[in-house]
C-alpha angles and dihedrals in degrees: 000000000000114000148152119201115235141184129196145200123233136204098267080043105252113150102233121207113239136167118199116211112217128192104257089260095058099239125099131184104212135011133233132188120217114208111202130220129270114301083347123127134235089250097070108144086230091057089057096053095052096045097049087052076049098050082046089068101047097271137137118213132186121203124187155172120262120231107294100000130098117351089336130120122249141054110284093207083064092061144086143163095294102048078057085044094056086039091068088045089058092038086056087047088045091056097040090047098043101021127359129307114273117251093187134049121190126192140185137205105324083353083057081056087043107059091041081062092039092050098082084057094052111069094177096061119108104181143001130217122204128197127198080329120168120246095221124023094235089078087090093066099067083061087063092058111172089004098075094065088051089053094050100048101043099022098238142047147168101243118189105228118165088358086296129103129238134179119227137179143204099268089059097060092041086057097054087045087056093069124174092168095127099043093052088051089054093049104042101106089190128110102267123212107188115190123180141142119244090222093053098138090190109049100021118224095246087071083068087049099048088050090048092049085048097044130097122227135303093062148155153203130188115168111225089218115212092347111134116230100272091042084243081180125085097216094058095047099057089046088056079050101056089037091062090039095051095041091051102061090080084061097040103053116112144134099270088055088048089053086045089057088043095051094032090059101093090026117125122268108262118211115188129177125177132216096280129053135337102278110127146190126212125189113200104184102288098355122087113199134166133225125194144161117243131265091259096060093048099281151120104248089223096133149352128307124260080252111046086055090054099060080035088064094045096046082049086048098055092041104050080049091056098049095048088049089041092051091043094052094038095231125162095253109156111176145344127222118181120184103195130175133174125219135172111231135184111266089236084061089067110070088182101045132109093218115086103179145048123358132338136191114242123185121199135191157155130227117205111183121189128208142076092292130157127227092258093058101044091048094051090041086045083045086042094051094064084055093064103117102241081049088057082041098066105039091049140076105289115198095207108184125162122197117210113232 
């Protein structure tokens, strides 16, 4: 993924760690904010997932550390909901003021309960997504179990959350018991995406319920299924992902995006992967896709192969051809339907090719047209089809140079 590393400064002046992800061309068309779970890090697996189905779809998205977690300045045992609260507020300033005002916020978990508080402070949102986030902020205090009445007692104590310790004082616990959870969703007056599983054990499904209930339209709910709390899974990860993407066109369209599509429609194809793995992302003018190898040869199986979107390129082509010549002649053709697949075959295997040795690439396919059409017509469109231009392309000479930058 596309990305620049940030930092920050708050308003206590603490330099927070941030990371913006950015669509593979380097121009999006609207920003975002994720907001991670409880003790959790900006570096959560899960967050990455949402925000590249994000960057898909043109936007921006910054991700951070909250005060004293991750790589991020400050003492955590000085913080509350509402320092993370007043983070998101400074995140939104650092983007208006650096990049452009942010138009979604996206929360998760206690973040989920933080951007619908932070909302009233970030005029330029125009919706919030929640995912697996808690109805009242007290919820966080059953996962301290003994340590609360320590806390209470003595004002301070080093609580194990996640396998990790934290200290945590008095005035923490006194902030998440002054909840004004159910007032701010009232209030929003943002389009509002809740997403949670219905066998969440941390935060319980009926916490989605009771925000919905709460919440004013336009509203909306998508269940999670069988995700835990944090989408440990990939797969449910990416869906919540595509869920949030899709959902926040609606928010995201505006005329700037509409001018980006218009000049990007003659711009050059961007291909972009990063250090790790083949997963990549191609940017073609105002389209995002993704390639990548199969599991069995070491990837990801995101997308298709190199490959695959090359015979893809070639069956769109001949089709696209058909139907120009079909609708110019006014013939009946009904539909086209091309099954193509590339192999790599032995030159001794090609009694009519000019390579005699080695290997050769071989595409094959088949070509069903439907309609009341006559002989005649099916044998000129066949004829037609091997005159599409990636077709001539292929089969012609192809200059192929490459500058390094």
């Amino acid at each position: 993924m596309n990305f620049k590393r940030l930092q920050f400064a708050n308003r206590y002046s603490h330099n927070l760690a941030a990371q913006l992800d950015l669509p593979v061309d380097g121009k999006p068309h609207a920003y975002a904010i994720f907001a991670h779970c409880f003790t959790c890090t900006k570096n959560l697996k899960a967050v990455a997932n949402i925000n590249r189905s994000l960057t898909r779809e043109g936007i921006a998205v910054l991700r951070f550390d909250f005060t004293g977690l991750g790589q991020s300045e400050g003492d955590f045992a000085d913080t509350n909901f509402t320092t993370n609260v007043s983070d998101l507020v400074d995140a939104a300033i650092y983007l208006e003021k650096n990049y452009r005002a942010p138009m979604i916020l996206i929360g998760h978990s206690l973040g989920g309960a933080a951007v619908i508080q932070a909302a009233s402070e970030i005029k330029s949102a125009k919706a919030v997504a929640v995912i697996g986030a808690p109805s009242r902020t007290e919820h966080v205090l059953k996962h301290l179990s003994d340590a609360a009445k320590q806390i209470e007692e003595q004002g301070e104590a080093e609580v194990t959350l996640a396998g990790r310790p934290f200290h945590i004082k008095k005035q923490f616990l006194e902030d998440l018991r002054a909840d004004h959870m159910k007032d701010a969703v009232k209030s929003l007056k943002r389009a509002l995406l809740i997403l949670h599983s219905p066998v969440d054990n941390i935060v319980g499904i009926e916490n989605a319920g009771e925000i919905f209930q709460a919440a004013r339209h336009p509203k909306s709910f998508i269940s999670l299924d069988t995700a835990d709390h944090l989408l440990s899974e990939q797969a449910d990860s990416r869906y919540a992902g595509t869920i949030i993407a899709a959902w926040s066109r609606k928010y995201t369209e505006t005329p700037r995006r509409e001018k980006i599509r218009e000049a990007s429609r003659e711009s050059e194809v961007t291909v972009r992967l990063g250090k790790t793995g083949y997963t990549t992302e191609i940017s073609a003018g105002s389209h995002s896709l993704v390639s990548d190898e199969p599991e069995s040869a070491g990837g990801a199986d995101m997308g298709p192969t190199p490959y695959d979107y090359l015979v893809a390129g070639l069956g769109a082509c001949k089709a696209i051809t058909l139907r120009m010549y079909a609708d110019r002649k006014k013939w009946p053709l009904d539909a086209i339907r091309i099954g193509l697949s590339h192999n790599k075959i032995h030159a001794d295997d090609c009694r009519d090719c000019e390579t005699r040795e080695g290997y050769l690439d071989e595409i094959k396919g088949t070509i069903a047209l439907e309609g009341d059409l006559d002989a005649d017509q099916r044998r000129r469109l066949m004829e037609i089809s091997d005159r599409c231009p990636v077709h001539r392309t292929l089969k012609g000479e192809i200059r192929i140079k490459f500058d390094d930058r």
